[in-house]
Every structure is written in C-alpha cells, then in structure tokens.
C-alpha positions in Angstrom: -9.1 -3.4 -10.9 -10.3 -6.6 -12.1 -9.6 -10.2 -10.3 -7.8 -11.2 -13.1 -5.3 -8.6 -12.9 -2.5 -9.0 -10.6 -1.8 -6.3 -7.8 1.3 -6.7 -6.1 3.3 -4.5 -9.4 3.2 -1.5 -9.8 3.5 1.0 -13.0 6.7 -0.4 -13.8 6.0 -3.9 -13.3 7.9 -3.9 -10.2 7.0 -5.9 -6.8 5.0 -3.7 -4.6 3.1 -4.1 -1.0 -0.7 -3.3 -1.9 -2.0 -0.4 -0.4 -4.8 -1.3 1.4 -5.7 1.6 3.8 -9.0 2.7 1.6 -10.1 -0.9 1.7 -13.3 -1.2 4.1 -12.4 -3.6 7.4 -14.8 -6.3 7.6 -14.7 -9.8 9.4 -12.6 -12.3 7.0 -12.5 -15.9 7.5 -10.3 -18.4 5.6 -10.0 -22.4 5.8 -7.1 -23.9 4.1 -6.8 -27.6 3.7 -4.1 -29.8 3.6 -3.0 -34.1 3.8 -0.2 -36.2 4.7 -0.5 -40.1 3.2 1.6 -42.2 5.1 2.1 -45.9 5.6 -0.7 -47.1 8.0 1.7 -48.0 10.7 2.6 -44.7 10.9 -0.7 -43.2 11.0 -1.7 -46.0 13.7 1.7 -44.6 15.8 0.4 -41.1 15.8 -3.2 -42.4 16.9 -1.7 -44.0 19.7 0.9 -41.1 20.5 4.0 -43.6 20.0 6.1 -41.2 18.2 9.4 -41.3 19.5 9.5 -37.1 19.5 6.4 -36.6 21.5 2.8 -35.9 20.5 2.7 -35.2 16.6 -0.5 -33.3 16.2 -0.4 -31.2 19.2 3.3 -30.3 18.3 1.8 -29.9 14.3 -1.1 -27.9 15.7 1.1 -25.0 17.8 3.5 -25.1 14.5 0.5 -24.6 12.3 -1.0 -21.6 14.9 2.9 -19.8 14.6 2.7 -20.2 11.2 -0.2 -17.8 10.6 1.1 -15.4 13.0 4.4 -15.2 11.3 3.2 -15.3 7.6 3.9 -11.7 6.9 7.8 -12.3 7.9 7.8 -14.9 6.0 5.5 -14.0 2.8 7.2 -10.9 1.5 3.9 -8.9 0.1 1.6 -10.1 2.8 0.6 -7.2 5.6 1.4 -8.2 9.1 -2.5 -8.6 10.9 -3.9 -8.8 14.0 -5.4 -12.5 13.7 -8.5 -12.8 16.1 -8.7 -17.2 15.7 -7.1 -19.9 14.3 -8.3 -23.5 15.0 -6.4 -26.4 13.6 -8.5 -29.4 13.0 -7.4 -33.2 12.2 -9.4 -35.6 10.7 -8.4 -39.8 10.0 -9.2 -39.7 6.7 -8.3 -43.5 5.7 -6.1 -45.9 7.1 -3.1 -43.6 5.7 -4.6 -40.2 5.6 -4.5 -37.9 8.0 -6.3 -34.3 7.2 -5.8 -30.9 8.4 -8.5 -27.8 8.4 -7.3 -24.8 9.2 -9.5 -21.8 10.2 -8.0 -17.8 10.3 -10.0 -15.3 11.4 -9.1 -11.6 11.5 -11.4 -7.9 11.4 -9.3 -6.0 9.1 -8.8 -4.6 5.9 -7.5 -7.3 4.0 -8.2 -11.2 3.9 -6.2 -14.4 5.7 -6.2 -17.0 3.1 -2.5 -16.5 3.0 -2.2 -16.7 7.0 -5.0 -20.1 6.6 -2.2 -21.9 3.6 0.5 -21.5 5.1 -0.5 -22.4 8.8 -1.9 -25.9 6.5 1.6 -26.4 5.3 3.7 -25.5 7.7 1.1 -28.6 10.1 1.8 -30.9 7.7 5.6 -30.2 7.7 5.9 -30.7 11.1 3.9 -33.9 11.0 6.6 -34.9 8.5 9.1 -33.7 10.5 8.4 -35.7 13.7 7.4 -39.0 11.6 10.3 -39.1 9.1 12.6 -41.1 10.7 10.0 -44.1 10.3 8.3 -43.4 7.0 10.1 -41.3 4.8 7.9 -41.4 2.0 5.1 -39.4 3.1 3.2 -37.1 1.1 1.9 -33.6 1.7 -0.8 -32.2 0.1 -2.6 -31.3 -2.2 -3.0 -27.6 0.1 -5.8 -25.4 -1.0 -8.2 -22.5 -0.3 -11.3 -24.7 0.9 -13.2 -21.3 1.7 -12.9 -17.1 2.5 -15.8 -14.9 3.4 -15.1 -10.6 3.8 -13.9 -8.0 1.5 -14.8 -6.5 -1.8 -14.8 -9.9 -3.5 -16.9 -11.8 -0.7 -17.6 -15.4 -0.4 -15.9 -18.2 -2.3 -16.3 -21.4 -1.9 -14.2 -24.2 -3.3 -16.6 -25.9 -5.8 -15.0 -29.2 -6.1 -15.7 -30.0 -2.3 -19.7 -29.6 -2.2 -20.7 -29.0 1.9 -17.6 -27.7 3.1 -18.6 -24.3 4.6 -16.3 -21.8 6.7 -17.8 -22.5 10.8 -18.6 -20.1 13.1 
C-alpha cells in the first residue's frame, strides 16, 4: 500500500483498526512540537513560578507525559503501546513564547507520532489552563510532527525546521 493511500478503511470504506501484527517491531521515536504566545507578563509569571494554581510547566509536563499514555483511549484507531520514554522539554522562545518538545519513544510494531502530538497539545492545554484567568488570549500552536525514525517508511524529518534532529 502506498503512503498516499489511507489505511484505517477497509473494503467498504468503513473505519477500521490497522492490523499491524505482520509489521516488523523496531525502535520508533517521535518529537512533536508545539507553542503558546502569551502577553509577556504572563510568560514572566510562569518564569518566576507566580501562577496562582501552582507550578505551570511541571503541572503541563506530567499532563503532557498522561497524555501519550492515554492516546489510544482517546484516539479511536490508535493501538494501545507500551511507551518506553517521553521527555517534555520547554524552551523561552521570545519574550511571549514559550515552546514545547516532546519526545515518545516505544519498541513495537507501529510508530508514536500520534502518542508525541497529542502529549504536545494536551502541555500546551494545560499551560492555558493554569494561566487563563490572567491572559485569556493566548495562542496554541501551530503543533506538528518535528521528526519519526522506525518502521517501513523510516526517517522523516520536518524540512521547514533545518537542524532539528530526534536525540538520543
């Protein structure tokens, strides 16, 4: 089956879990990338922890690692997996940019780039969530693939960010 054709349908064009128990296990790796733009103030707050509901990126980072875990219950074609890592990183981006990196790793039969999104949106909803009362116009995103390694299709790299490469 090509890459262009789509797999979760089956004869009848009806939703289907992909079988994947022919599919060779190797290691797969996924970062997912995400923003939140904010007034400065409120980026300066979560800097210096004084966020009324506690510390944002530590409670953002645990929300992000439950996320992965959970993306199969929550994803309805995704395969429940047995994730090996997940590192959530933060980066100050500008005075009113705060960026997340989020890394999956699993040995299996099929990849995490689902597990890496949605762990990258569900850390920048919960940075929303703790800041809102104070800047309601955030922004989230834009959340992409930044990188996978593993499987049939192999490596991709994002070609619009040159230099971002998945860590070991």
């Amino acid at each position: 089956m090509g890459h262009d054709q789509l797999t979760h349908f089956n004869e009848q064009m009806r939703a289907k879990m992909v079988d994947i128990s022919d599919k060779e296990t190797t290691k797969r790796v996924a970062v997912a990338c995400s923003q939140v733009k904010m007034t400065p103030q409120t980026l300066q707050r979560i800097r210096d922890g004084r966020i009324d509901k506690g510390d944002v990126l530590a409670v953002a980072q645990v929300a992000g690692i439950m996320a992965a875990k959970k993306t199969w219950e929550i994803i309805p074609m995704c395969h429940p997996l047995p994730l090996s890592g997940i590192d959530i990183r933060f980066s100050f981006e500008s005075d009113d940019t705060l960026a997340v990196e989020v890394e999956v790793k699993t040995t299996g039969r099929t990849g995490v780039e689902m597990e890496a999104l949605t762990a990258a949106s569900v850390t920048v909803l919960t940075v929303y969530d703790m800041c809102k009362a104070m800047d309601k116009e955030m922004v989230l995103g834009p959340t992409y693939l930044q990188s996978k390694t593993g499987g049939k299709s192999g490596e991709f790299v994002r070609s619009d960010q040159p230099g971002k490469t998945v860590s070991e």
